[in-house]
Biopython code that builds the backbone (N, CA, C, O; Angstrom):
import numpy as np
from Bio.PDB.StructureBuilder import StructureBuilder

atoms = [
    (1, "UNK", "N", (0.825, -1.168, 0.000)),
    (1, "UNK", "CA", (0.000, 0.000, 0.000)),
    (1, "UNK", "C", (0.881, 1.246, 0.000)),
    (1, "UNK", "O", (1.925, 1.083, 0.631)),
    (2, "UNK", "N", (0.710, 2.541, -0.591)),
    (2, "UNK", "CA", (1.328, 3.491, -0.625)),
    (2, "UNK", "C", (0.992, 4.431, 0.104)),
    (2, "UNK", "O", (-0.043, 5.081, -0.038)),
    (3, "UNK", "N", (2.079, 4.650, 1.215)),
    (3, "UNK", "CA", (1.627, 5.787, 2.249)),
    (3, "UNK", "C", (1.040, 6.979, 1.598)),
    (3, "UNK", "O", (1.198, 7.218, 0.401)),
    (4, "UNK", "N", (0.280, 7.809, 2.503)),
    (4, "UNK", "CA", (-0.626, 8.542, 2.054)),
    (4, "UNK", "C", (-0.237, 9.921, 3.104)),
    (4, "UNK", "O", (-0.274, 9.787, 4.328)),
    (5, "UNK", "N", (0.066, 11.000, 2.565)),
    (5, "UNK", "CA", (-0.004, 12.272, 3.185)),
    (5, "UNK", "C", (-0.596, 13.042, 4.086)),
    (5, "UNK", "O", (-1.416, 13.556, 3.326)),
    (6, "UNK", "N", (-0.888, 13.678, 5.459)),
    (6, "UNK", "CA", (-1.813, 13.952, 6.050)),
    (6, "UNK", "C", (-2.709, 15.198, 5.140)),
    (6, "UNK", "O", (-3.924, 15.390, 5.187)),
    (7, "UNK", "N", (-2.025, 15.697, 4.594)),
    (7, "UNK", "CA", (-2.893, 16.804, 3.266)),
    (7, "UNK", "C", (-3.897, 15.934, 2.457)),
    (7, "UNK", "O", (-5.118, 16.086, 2.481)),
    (8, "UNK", "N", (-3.375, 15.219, 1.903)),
    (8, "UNK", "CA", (-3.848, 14.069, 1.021)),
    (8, "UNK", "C", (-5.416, 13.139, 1.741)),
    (8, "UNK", "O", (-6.385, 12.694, 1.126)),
    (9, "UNK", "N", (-5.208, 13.124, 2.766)),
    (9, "UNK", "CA", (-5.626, 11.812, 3.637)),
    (9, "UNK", "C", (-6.843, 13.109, 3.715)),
    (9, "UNK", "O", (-7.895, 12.653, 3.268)),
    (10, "UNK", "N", (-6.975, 14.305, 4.067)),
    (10, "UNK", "CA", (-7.645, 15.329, 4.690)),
    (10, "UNK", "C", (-8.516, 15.537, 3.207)),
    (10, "UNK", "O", (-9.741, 15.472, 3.099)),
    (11, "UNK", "N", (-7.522, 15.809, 2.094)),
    (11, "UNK", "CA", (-8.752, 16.118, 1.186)),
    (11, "UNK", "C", (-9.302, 15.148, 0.680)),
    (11, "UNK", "O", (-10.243, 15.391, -0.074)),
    (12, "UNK", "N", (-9.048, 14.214, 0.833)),
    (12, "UNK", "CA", (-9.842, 13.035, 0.674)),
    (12, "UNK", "C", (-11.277, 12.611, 1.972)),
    (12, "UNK", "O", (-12.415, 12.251, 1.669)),
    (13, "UNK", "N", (-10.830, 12.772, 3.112)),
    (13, "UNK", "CA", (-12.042, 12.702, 3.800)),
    (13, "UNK", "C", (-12.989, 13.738, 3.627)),
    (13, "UNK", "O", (-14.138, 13.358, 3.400)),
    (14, "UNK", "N", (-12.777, 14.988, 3.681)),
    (14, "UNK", "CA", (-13.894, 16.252, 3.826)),
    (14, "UNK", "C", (-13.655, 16.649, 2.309)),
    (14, "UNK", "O", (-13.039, 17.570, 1.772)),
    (15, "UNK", "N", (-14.739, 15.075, 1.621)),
    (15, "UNK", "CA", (-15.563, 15.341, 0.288)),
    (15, "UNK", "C", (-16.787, 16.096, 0.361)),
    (15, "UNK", "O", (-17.153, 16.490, -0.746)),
    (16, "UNK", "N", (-17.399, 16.361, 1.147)),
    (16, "UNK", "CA", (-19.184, 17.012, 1.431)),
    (16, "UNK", "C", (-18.901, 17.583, 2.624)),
    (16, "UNK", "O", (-18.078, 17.434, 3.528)),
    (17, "UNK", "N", (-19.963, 18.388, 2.324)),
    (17, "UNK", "CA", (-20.162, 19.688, 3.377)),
    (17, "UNK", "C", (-20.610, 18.828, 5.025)),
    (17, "UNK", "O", (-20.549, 19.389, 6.119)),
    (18, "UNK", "N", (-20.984, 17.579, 4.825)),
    (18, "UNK", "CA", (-21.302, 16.857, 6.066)),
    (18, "UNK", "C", (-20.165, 16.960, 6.945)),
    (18, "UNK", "O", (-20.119, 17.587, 8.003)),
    (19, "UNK", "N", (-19.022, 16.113, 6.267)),
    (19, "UNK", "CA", (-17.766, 15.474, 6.793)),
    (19, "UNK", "C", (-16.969, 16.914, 6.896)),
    (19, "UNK", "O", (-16.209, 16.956, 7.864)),
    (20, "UNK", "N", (-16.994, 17.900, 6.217)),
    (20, "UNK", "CA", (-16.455, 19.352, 6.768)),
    (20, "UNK", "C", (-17.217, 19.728, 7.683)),
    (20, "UNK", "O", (-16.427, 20.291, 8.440)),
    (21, "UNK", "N", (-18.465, 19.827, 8.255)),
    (21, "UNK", "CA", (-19.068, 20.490, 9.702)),
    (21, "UNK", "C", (-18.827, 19.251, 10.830)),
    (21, "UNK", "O", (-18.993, 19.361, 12.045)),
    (22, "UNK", "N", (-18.443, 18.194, 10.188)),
    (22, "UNK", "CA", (-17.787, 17.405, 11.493)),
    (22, "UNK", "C", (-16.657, 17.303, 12.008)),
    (22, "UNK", "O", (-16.293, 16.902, 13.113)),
    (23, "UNK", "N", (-16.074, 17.727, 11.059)),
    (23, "UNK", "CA", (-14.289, 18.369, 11.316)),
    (23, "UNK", "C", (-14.603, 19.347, 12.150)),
    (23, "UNK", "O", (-14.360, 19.375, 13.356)),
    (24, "UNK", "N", (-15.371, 20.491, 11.246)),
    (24, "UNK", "CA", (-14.564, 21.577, 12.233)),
    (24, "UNK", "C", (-15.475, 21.581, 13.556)),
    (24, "UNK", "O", (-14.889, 22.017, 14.547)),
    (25, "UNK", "N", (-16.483, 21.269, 13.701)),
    (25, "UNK", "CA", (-17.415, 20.882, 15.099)),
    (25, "UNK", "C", (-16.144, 20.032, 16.167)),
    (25, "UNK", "O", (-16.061, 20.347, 17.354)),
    (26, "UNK", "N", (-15.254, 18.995, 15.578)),
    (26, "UNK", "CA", (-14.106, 18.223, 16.408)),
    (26, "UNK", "C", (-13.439, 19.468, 16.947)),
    (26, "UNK", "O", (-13.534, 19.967, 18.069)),
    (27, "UNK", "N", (-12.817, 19.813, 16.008)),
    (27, "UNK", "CA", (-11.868, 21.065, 16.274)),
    (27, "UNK", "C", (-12.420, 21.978, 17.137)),
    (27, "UNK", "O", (-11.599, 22.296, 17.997)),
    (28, "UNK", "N", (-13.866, 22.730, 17.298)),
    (28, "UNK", "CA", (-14.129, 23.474, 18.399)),
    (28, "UNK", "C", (-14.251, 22.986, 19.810)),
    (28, "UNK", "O", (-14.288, 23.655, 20.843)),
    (29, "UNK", "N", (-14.308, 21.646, 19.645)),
    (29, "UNK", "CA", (-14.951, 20.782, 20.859)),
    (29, "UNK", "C", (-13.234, 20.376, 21.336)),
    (29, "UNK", "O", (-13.288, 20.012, 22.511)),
    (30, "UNK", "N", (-12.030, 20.332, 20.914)),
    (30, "UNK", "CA", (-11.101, 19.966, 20.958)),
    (30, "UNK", "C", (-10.266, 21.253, 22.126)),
    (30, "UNK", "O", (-9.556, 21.188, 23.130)),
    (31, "UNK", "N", (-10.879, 22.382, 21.248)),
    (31, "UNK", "CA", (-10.198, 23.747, 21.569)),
    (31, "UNK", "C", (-10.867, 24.438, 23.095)),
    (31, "UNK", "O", (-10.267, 25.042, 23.985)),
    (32, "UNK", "N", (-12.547, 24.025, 22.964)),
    (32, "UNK", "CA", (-13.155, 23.740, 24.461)),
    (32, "UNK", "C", (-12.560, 23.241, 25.809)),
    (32, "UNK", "O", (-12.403, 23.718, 26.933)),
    (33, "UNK", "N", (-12.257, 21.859, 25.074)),
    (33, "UNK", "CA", (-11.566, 20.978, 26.146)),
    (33, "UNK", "C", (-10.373, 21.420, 26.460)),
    (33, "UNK", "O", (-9.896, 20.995, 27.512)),
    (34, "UNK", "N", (-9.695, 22.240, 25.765)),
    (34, "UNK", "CA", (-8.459, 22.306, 26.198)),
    (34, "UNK", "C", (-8.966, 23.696, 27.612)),
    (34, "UNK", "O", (-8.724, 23.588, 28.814)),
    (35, "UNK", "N", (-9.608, 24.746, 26.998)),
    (35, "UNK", "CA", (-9.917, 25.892, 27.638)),
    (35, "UNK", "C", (-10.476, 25.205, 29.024)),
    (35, "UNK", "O", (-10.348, 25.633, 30.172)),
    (36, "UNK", "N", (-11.006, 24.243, 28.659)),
    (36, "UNK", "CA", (-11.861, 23.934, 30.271)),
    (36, "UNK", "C", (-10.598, 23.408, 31.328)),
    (36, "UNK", "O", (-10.726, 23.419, 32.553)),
    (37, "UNK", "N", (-9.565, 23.023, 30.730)),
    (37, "UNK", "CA", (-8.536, 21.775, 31.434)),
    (37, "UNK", "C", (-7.746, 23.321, 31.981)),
    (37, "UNK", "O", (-7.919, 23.530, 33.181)),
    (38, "UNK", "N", (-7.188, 24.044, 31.477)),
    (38, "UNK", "CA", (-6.369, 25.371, 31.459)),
    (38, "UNK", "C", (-7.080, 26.260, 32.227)),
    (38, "UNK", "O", (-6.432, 26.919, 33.041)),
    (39, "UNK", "N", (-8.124, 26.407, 32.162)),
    (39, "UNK", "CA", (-9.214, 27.148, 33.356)),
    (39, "UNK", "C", (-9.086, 26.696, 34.754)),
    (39, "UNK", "O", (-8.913, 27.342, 35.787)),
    (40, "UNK", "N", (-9.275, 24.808, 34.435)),
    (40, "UNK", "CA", (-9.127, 24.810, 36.345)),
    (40, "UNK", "C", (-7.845, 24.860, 36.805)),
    (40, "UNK", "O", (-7.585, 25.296, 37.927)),
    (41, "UNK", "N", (-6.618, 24.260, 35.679)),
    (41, "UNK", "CA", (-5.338, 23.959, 36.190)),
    (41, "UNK", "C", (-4.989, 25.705, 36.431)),
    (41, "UNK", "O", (-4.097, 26.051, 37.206)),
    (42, "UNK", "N", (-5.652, 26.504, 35.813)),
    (42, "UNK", "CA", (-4.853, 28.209, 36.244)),
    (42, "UNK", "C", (-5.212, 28.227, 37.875)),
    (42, "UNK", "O", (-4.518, 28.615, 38.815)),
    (43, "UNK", "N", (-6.388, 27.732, 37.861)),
    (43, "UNK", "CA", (-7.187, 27.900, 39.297)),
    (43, "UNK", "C", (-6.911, 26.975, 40.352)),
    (43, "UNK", "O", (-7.502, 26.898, 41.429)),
    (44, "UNK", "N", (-5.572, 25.998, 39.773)),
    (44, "UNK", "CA", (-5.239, 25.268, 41.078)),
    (44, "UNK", "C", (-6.377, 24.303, 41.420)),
    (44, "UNK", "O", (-6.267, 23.950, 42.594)),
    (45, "UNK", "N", (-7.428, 23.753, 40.809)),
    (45, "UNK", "CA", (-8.027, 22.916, 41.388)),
    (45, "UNK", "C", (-7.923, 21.862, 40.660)),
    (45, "UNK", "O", (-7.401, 21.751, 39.550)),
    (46, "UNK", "N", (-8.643, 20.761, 41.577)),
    (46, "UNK", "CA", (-8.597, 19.254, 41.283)),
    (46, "UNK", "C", (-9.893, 18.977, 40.717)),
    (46, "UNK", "O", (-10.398, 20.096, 40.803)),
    (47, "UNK", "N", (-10.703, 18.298, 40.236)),
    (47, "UNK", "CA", (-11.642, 18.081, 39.504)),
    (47, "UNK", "C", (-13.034, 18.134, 40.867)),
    (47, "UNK", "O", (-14.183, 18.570, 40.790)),
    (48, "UNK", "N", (-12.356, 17.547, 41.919)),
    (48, "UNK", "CA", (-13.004, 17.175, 43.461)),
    (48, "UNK", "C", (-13.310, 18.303, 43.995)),
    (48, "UNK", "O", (-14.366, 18.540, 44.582)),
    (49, "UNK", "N", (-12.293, 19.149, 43.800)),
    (49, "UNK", "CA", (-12.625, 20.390, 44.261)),
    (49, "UNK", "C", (-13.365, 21.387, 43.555)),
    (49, "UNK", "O", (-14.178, 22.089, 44.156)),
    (50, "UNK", "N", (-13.115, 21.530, 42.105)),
    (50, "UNK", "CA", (-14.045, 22.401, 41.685)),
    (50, "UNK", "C", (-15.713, 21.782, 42.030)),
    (50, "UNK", "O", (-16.725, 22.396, 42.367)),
    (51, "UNK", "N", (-15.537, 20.706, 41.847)),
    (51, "UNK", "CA", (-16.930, 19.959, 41.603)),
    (51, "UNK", "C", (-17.524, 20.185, 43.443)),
    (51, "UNK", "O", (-18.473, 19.418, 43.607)),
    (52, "UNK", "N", (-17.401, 20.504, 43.963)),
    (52, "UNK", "CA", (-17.398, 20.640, 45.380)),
    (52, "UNK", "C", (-17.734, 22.380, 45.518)),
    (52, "UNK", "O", (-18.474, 22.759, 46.425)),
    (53, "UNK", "N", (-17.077, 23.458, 44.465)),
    (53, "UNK", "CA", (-17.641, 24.447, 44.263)),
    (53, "UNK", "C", (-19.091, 25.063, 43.524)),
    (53, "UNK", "O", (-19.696, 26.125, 43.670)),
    (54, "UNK", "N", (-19.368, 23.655, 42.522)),
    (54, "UNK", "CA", (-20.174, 23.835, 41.711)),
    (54, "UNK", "C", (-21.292, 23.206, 42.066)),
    (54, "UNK", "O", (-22.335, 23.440, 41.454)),
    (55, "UNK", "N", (-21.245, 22.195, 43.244)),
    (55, "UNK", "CA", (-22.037, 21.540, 44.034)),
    (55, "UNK", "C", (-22.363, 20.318, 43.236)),
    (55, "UNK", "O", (-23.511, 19.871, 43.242)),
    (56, "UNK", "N", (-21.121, 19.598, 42.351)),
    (56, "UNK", "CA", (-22.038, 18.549, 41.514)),
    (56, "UNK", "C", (-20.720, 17.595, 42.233)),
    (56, "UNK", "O", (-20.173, 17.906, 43.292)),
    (57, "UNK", "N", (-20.348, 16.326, 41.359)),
    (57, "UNK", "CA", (-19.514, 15.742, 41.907)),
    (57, "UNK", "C", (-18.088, 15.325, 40.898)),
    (57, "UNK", "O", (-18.157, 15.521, 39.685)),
    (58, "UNK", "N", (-17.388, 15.004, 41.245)),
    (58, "UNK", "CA", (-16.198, 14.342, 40.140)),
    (58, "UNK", "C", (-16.554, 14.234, 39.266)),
    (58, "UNK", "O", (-16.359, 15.054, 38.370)),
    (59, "UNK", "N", (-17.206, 13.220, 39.139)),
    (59, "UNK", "CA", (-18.102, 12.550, 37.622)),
    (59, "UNK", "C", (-18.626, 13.559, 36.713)),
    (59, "UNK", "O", (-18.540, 13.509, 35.485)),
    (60, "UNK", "N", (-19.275, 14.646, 37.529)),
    (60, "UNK", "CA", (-19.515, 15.374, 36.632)),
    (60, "UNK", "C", (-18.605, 16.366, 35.815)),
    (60, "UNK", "O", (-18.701, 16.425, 34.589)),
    (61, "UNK", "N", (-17.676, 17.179, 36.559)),
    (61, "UNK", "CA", (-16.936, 17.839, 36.268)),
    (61, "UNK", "C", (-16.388, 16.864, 34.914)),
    (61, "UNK", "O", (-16.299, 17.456, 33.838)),
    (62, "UNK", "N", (-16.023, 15.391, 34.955)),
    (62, "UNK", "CA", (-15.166, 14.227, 34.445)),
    (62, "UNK", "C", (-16.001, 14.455, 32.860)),
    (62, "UNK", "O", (-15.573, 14.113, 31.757)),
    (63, "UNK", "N", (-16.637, 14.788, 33.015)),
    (63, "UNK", "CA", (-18.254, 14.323, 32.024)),
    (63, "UNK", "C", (-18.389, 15.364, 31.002)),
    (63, "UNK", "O", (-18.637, 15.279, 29.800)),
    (64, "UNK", "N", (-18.108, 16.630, 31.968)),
    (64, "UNK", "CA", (-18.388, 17.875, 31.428)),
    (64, "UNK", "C", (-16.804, 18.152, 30.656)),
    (64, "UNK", "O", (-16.796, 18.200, 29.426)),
    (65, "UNK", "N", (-15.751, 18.293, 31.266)),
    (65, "UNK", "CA", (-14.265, 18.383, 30.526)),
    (65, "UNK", "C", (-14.019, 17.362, 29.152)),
    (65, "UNK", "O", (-13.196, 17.429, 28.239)),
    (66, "UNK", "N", (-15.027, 16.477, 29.419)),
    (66, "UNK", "CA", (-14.925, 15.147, 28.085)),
    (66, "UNK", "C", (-15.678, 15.125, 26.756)),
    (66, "UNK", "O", (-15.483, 14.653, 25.636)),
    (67, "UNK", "N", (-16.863, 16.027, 27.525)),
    (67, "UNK", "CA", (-17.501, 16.469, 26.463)),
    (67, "UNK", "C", (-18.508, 17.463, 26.505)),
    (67, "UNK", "O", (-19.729, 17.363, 26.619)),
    (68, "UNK", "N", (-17.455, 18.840, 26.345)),
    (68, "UNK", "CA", (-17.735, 20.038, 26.695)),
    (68, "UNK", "C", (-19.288, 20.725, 25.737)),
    (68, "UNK", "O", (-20.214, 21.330, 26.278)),
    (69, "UNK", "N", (-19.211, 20.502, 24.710)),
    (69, "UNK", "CA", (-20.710, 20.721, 23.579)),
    (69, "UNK", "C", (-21.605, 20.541, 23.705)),
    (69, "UNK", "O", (-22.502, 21.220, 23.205)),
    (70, "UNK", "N", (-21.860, 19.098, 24.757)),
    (70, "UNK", "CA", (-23.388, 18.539, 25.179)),
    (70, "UNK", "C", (-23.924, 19.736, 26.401)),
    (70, "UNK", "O", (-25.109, 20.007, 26.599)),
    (71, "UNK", "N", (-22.673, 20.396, 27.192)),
    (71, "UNK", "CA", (-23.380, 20.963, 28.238)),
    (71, "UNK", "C", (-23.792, 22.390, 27.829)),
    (71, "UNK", "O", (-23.575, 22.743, 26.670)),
    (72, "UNK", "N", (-24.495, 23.412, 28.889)),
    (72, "UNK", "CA", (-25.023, 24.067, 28.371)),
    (72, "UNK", "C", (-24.486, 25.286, 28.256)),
    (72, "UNK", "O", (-23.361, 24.792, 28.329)),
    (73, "UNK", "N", (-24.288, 26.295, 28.157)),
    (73, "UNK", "CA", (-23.429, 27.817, 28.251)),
    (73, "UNK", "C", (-24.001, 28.216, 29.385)),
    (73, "UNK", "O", (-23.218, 29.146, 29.579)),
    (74, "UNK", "N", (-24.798, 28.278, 30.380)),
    (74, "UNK", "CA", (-24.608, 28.215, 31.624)),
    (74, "UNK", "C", (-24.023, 27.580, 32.451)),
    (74, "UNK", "O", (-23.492, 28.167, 33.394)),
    (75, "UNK", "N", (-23.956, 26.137, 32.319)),
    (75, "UNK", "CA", (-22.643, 25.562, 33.102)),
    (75, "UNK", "C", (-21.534, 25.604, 32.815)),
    (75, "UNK", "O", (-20.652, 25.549, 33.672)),
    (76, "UNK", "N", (-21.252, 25.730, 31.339)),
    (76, "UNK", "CA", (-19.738, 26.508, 31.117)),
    (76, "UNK", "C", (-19.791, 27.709, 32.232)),
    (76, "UNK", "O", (-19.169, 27.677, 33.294)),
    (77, "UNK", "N", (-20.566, 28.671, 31.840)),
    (77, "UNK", "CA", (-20.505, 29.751, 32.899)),
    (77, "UNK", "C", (-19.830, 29.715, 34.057)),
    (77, "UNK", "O", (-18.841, 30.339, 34.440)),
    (78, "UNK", "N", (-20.395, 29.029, 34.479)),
    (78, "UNK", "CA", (-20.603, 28.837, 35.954)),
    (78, "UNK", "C", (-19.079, 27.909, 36.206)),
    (78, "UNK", "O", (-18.271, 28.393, 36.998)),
    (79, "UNK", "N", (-18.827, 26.927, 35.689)),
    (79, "UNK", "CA", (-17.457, 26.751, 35.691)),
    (79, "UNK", "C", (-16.721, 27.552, 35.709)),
    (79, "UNK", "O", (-16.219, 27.684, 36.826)),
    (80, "UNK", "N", (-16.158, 28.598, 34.562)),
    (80, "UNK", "CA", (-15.502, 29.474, 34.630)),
    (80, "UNK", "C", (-15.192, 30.365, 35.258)),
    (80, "UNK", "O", (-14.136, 30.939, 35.528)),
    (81, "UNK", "N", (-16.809, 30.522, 35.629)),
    (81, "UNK", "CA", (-16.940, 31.435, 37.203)),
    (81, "UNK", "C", (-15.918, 30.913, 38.348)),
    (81, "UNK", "O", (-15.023, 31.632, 38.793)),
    (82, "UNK", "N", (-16.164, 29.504, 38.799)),
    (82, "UNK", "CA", (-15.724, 28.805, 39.750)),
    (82, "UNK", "C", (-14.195, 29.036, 39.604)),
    (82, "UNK", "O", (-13.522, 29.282, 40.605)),
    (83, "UNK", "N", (-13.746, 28.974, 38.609)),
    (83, "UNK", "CA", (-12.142, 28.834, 38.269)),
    (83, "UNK", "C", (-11.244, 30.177, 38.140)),
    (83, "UNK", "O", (-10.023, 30.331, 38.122)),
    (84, "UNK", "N", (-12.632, 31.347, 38.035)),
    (84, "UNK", "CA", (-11.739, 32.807, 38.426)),
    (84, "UNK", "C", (-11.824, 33.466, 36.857)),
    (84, "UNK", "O", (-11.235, 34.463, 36.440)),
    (85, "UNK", "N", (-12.581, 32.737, 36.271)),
    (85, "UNK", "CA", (-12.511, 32.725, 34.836)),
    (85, "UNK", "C", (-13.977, 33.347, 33.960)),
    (85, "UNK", "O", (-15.139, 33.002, 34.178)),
    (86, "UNK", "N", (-13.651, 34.023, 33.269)),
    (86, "UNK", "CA", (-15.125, 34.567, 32.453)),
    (86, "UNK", "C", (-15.055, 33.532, 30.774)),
    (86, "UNK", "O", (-14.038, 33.356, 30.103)),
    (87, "UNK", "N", (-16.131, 33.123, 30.536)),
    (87, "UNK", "CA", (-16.626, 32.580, 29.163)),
    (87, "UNK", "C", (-17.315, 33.396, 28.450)),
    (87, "UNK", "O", (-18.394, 33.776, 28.905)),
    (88, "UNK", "N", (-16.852, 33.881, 27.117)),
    (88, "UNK", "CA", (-17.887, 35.173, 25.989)),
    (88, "UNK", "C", (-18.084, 34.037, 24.988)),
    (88, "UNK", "O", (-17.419, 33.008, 24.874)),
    (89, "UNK", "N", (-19.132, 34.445, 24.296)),
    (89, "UNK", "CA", (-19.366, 33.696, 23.233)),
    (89, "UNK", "C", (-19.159, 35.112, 21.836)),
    (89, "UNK", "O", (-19.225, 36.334, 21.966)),
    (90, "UNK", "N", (-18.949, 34.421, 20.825)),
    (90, "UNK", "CA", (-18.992, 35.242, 19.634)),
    (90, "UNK", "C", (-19.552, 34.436, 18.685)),
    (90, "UNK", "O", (-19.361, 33.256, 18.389)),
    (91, "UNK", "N", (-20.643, 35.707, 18.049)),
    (91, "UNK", "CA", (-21.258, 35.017, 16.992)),
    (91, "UNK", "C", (-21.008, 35.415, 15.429)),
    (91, "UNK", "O", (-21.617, 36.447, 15.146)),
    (92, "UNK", "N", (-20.299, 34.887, 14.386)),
    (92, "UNK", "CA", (-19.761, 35.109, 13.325)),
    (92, "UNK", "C", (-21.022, 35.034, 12.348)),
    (92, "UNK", "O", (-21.810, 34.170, 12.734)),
    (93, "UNK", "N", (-21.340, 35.546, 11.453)),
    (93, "UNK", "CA", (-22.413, 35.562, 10.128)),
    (93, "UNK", "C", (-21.492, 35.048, 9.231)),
    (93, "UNK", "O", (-20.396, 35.604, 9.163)),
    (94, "UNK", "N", (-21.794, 33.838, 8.344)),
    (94, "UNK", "CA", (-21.752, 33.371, 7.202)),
    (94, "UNK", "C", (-21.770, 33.803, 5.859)),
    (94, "UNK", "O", (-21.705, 32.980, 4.945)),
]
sb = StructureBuilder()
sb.init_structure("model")
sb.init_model(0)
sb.init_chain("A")
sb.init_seg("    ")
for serial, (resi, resn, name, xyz) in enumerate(atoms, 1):
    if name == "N":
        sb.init_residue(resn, " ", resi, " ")
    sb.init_atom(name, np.array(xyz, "f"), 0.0, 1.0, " ", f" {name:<3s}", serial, name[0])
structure = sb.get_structure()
């Protein structure tokens, strides 16, 4: 088989506009997770502890850092809050 390029490999998957809004949907959800991990580690806490600020438990915090998109922009909020941290949203037109 002939190795294949990561350029190559890329324009070959995101043939349709489907498989391009699932890319870049990865990529925001990627860039989330990182912001959520960097939020508590600025704030010195442990997952136990924020979750102990937010009144939920490990699991959740565990749940919410894993898969930041399902939750809602109020509990982002409110995380961020917890961590010393403000969340803006921006909305771009097409």
């Amino acid at each position: 088989m002939k190795p294949v390029c990561l350029d190559e490999l890329k324009t070959r998957m995101l043939c349709d506009d489907e498989s391009v809004q699932a890319y870049h949907e990865a990529d925001q959800e990627i860039l989330l997770i990182q912001a959520l991990y960097e939020m508590r580690e600025r704030a010195g806490l442990t997952q136990m502890e924020l979750a102990n600020k937010l009144g939920t438990n490990a699991l959740g915090i565990s749940r919410l850092e894993k898969k930041p998109l399902s939750a809602s922009v109020k509990m982002l909020k409110r995380y961020a809050s917890a961590c010393g941290a403000k969340i803006s949203l921006n909305i771009h037109y097409l």
